[in-house]
N, C-alpha and C positions, 0 to 999 in steps of 0.2 A: 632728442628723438621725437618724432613729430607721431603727431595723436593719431591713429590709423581708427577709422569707423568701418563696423562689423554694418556689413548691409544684412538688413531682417524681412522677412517672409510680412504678408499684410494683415496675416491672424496674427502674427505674433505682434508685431506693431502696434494692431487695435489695442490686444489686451495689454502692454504699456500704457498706453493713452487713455483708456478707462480708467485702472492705476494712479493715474497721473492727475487724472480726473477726480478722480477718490478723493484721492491728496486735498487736494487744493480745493473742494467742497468741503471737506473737513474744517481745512485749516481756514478758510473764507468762511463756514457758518460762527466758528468759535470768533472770529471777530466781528465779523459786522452784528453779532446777534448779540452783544452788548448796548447796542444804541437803544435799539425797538426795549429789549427787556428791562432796561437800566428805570424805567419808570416803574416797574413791580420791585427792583429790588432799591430804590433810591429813598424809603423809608425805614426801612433796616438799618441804612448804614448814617438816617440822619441828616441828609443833604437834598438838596430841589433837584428834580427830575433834569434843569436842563444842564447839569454837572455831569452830564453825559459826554458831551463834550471835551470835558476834563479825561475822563474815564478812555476814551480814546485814543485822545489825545498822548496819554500816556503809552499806550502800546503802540504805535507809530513811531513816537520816539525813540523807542527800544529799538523796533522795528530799521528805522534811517544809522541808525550806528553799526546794528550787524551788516546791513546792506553795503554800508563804505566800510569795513573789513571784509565783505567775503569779496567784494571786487578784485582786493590785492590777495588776497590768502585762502580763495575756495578750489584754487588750481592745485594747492597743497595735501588736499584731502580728499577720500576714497566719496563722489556722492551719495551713490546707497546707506553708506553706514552713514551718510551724513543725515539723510532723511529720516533715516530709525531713530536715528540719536534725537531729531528735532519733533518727531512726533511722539514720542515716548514722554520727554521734558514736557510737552504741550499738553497733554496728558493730565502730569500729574500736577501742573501747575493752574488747570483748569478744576480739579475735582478739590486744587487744596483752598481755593477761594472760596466753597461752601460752606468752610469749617470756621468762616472770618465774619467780622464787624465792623472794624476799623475801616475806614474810607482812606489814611491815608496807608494802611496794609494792601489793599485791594489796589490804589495806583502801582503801587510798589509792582506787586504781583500783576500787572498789566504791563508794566513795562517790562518784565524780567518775560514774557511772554511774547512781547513784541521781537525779544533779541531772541528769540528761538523760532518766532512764525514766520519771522518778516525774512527769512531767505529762503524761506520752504517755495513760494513759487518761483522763481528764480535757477534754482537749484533742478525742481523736478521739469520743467520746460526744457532749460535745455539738454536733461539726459532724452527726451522724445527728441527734443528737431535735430539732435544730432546723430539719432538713430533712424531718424526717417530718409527717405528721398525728396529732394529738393520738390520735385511735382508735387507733395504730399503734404506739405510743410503748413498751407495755410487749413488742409483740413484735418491736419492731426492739431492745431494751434486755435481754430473753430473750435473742438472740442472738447479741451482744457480752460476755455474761456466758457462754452454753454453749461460750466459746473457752476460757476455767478450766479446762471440765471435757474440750475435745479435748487442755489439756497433759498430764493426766494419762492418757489413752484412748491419744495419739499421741504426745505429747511425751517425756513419761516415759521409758514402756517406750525407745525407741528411744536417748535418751541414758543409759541404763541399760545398757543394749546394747553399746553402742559404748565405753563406759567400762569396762563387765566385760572386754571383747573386745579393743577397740583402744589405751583408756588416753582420760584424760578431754579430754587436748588433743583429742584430732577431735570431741569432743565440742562445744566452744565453736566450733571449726571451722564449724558445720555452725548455729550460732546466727550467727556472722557471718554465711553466705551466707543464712539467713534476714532480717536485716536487710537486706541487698543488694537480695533480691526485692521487700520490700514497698516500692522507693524508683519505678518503674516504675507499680506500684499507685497509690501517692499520688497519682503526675503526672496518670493518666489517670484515675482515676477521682472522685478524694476532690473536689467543688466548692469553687471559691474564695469566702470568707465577708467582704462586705465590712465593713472596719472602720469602726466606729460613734463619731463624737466624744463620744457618749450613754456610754458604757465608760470613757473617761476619768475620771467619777464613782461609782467603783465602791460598791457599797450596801455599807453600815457591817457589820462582824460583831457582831451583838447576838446577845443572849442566844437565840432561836430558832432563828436562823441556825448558830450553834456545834453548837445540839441536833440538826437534822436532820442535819447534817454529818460529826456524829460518830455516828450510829449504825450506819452501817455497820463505822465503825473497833473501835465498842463488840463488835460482833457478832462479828467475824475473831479479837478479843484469845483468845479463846478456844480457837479450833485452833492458833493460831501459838502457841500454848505448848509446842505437841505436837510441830509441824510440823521443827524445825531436828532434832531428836533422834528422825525417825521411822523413818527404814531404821534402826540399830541398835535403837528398838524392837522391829520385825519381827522381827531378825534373833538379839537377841540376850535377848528378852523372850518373845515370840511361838513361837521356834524355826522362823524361814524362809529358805530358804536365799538367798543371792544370786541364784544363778540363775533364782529365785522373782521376784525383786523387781519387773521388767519385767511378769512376769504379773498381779503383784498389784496394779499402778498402772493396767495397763489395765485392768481388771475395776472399780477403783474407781473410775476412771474415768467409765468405761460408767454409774457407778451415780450418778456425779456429774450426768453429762450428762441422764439419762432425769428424774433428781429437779430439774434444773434446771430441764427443758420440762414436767413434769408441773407443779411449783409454780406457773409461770407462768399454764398451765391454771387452777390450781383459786384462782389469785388474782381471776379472777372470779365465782369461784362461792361464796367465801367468805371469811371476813376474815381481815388478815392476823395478828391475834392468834391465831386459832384453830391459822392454819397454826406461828404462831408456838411456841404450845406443844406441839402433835404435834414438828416437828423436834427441839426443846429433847429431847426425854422419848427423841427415839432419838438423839440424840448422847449424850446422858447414857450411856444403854446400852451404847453401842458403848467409852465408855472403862471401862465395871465388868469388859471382857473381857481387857484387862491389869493391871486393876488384881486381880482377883481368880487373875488367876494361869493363865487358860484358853490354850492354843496355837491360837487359832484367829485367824490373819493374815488370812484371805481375809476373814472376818465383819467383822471391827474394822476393817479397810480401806473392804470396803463401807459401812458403817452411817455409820461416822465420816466418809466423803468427801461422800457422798447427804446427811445432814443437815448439813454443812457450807453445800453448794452453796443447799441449800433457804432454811435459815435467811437467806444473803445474800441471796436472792432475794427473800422473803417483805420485809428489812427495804428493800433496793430500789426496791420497790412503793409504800410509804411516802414514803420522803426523795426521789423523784424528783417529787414531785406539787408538791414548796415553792418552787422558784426558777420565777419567768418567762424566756423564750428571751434577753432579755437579759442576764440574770444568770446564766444555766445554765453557760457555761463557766468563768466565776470559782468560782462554786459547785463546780462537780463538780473545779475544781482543789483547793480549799480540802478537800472530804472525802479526796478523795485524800490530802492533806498530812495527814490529821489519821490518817486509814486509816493510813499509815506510819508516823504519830508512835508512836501505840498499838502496831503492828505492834512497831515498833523495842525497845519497852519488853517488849513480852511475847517477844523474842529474846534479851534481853540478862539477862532473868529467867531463861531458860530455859536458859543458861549458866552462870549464877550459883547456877542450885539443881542443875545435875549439874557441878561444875567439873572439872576436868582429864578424868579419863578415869572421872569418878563414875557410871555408868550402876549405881551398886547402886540394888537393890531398894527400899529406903527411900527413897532421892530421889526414885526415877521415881515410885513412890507417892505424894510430896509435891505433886510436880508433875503426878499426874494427878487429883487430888483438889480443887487450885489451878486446874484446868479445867473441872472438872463445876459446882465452886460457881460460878464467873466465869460460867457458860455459862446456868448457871437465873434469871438478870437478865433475860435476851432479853427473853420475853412484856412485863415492865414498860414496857421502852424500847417498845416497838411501843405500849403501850396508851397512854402518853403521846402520842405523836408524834401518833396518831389523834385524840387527843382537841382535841391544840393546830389540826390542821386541820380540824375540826367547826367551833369556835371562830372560825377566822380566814373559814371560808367563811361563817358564817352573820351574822358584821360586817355591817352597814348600809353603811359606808365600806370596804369591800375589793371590789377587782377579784378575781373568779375568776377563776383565768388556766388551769386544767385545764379 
C-alpha cells in the first residue's frame, strides 16, 4: 500500500517547522554543548579538558549505530511516538549525568544518549519535507537548519552563562526542561505519518546512495576537527577571555544564522558549486587567523561559524534532491549515521593530535592545517554529486521525483 501525503495549509506547515525546529535545537544544544562546557566540568570528573573529544566521541557512536538501524527499521514505526519516545529518553539521560562522577559513567551515558539523539533529526525532517510542497522544501529545510545556528545565537551564550555563573549542572538542568517542553509540541502539533507495508523493503545502500549521504558528513569533518578544542582556542590561542566567550558565540552565531538564510537565498540564483567554493575560500581564511598567530576571536569565530553553516547548506541543497518521500526518512537516517560516523572520527582525531593537556602551539597548528586541507575537498564533492543528478534525471528510464 503506497504512503499517500496529506497536502497542509502554509500556517499549518510553519508551525511543523518551528516544531521541528524546536526539536532539533534542543537535541543539537544538548550535544554540541558538551564540547564548549566539558572544560568547567573536566575537573569534577578528573581528566584534562581535551578528553572532550572522548566525550563526544562517545555519543556519535551511539549516535552511527542507531542511524544504521533506523535506515532498515524506522519504516516499521509510528514517527511521532517515535520523537516522544526519543526526547523523553534524552531528557532523563541528560538530567541523570548531574547526579555522576565517573568519567567512565558519563561516556557510557553519552553513548546511551547518542542511540536516542542521533535519529531525532533524521526522523523530524523528513515528517516536514514529506508534508511540505516540493516548491517549499528548501525553505522549510532552511529552517530546521537555522535551529544550528539559534544554538550558538541563543544556546551558547546562555549555557556559557550559567556554567561561568552557576556551575555546569544547571546547565544540563535547563536542557532537561527543554526536552520536557518539546514532549507537549510533538502531541499537538507534529502529524501522525501512516505506516507503509511499502518500508518494509527498504532500498538497497549502493554506491550512489552512500555518496549523497555522506556528503554532508564529508562537509562537517572539517570544523569538527576544530569544534571539541574550541573555547580553549579562543581562550588560550586567541587571548579571550571567559567572560568573552558567551559574546563571542552569540555574534557567531548571528553570523551562522544570516549566512544560513542568505545561502539558502542565493541557492536559487546560483549553483551550488559556485556557492560551494566562495564558503570553502573563507572558511580557509578564518582558520590562517590562529594559525598565523593573530588575537582576533571575534573574526575567527565569525568567519569560521558563517562559512561552516553555508558550506552545509549549499551541500544540503544537493543531497536532499536524491531520495523519493518514500525513502526520505531511511535516507536522511542513514546520512545522519554516517554525519556522526565521520563526526566521531574527526573528534577522536582531534584528541589524539592534542592529547592530555597538549594545546601547544605545534599541535594546534597540525590540526588546523589537517582542517584547511580536508575543507578544500568541498567544491569536488558538490561538482560530483551535481553531475551524478544531471545523469539520473536526464535517464530515459528514471522517475523525476523533485
Amino acid at each position: 500500500m503506497p504512503l499517500v501525503t496529506k497536502t497542509l495549509n502554509h500556517k499549518v506547515l510553519m508551525r511543523i517547522a518551528f516544531t521541528i525546529a524546536f526539536i532539533q535545537f534542543t537535541n543539537a544544544l544538548e550535544y554540541m554543548m558538551f564540547n564548549p562546557i566539558f572544560a568547567f566540568m573536566a575537573a569534577d570528573f578528573a581528566v584534562p579538558v581535551s578528553f572532550s573529544g572522548y566525550v563526544s566521541g562517545m555519543y556519535t557512536s551511539g549516535a552511527v549505530l542507531s542511524g544504521i538501524i533506523a535506515f532498515y527499521w524506522i519504516g516499521r514505526f509510528n514517527k511521532k511516538h517515535f520523537l516522544i519516545a526519543n526526547m523523553a529518553l534524552l531528557g532523563l539521560l541528560t538530567l541523570f549525568t548531574t547526579f555522576i562522577s565517573s568519567f567512565s559513567l558519563l561516556l557510557t551515558l553519552r553513548f546511551c544518549a547518542g542511540l536516542v539523539g542521533g535519529t531525532t533529526m533524521g526522523v523530524g525532517i523528513s515528517i516536514l519535507i514529506n508534508n511540505a510542497p516540493t516548491n517549499v522544501r528548501g525553505k522549510m529545510l532552511a529552517t530546521v537548519i537555522a535551529s544550528f545556528s539559534m544554538v550558538s545565537i541563543i544556546g551558547m551564550p546562555i549555557i556559557l552563562f550559567l556554567c561561568t555563573h552557576y556551575g555546569w549542572h544547571v546547565a544540563l538542568w535547563i536542557i532537561s526542561i527543554l526536552c520536557l517542553l518539546a514532549l507537549p509540541l510533538i502531541v499537538s502539533i507534529i502529524p501522525h505519518e501512516p505506516i507503509s507495508f511499502d518500508k518494509l523493503h527498504t532500498q538497497p545502500i549502493d554506491v550512489d546512495t552512500l555518496l549523497f549521504a555522506s556528503s554532508n558528513a564529508l562537509v562537517q569533518f572539517s570544523p569538527m576537527l576544530v569544534i571539541p578544542f574550541l573555547v580553549p582556542l579562543m581562550t588560550q590561542r586567541l587571548g579571550a577571555s571567559q567572560d568573552l566567550l558567551p559574546w563571542l558565540f552569540f555574534g557567531g552565531g548571528v553570523t551562522g544564522y544570516l549566512s544560513t538564510k542568505m545561502t539558502g537565498v542565493l541557492t536559487s540564483r546560483f549553483s551550488a558549486l559556485i556557492l560551494a567554493i566562495g564558503s570553502t575560500i573563507v572558511f580557509i581564511l578564518s582558520l590562517l587567523i590562529p594559525l598565523l598567530g593573530y588575537q582576533h576571536a571575534a573574526l575567527f569565530i565569525t568567519l569560521f561559524l558563517g562559512a561552516s553553516y553555508s558550506r552545509l547548506v549549499s551541500s544540503s541543497a544537493v543531497s536532499i534532491k536524491y531520495p523519493d518521500d518514500r525513502q526520505r526518512a531511511g535516507f536522511f537516517s542513514l546520512q545522519t549515521s554516517i554525519m556522526y560516523m565521520i563526526t566521531t572520527v574527526a573528534f577522536f582525531l582531534s584528541a589524539f593530535l592534542l592529547p592530555d593537556y597538549g594545546m601547544a602551539p605545534q599541535n594546534v597548528n597540525i590540526l588546523l592545517a589537517l582542517c584547511a586541507i580536508s575543507a578544500s575537498g568541498f567544491p569536488i564533492i558538490v561538482f560530483i554529486l551535481q553531475r551524478k543528478l544531471v545523469k539520473r534525471n536526464v535517464s530515459p528510464d528514471h522517475l523525476i521525483i523533485d
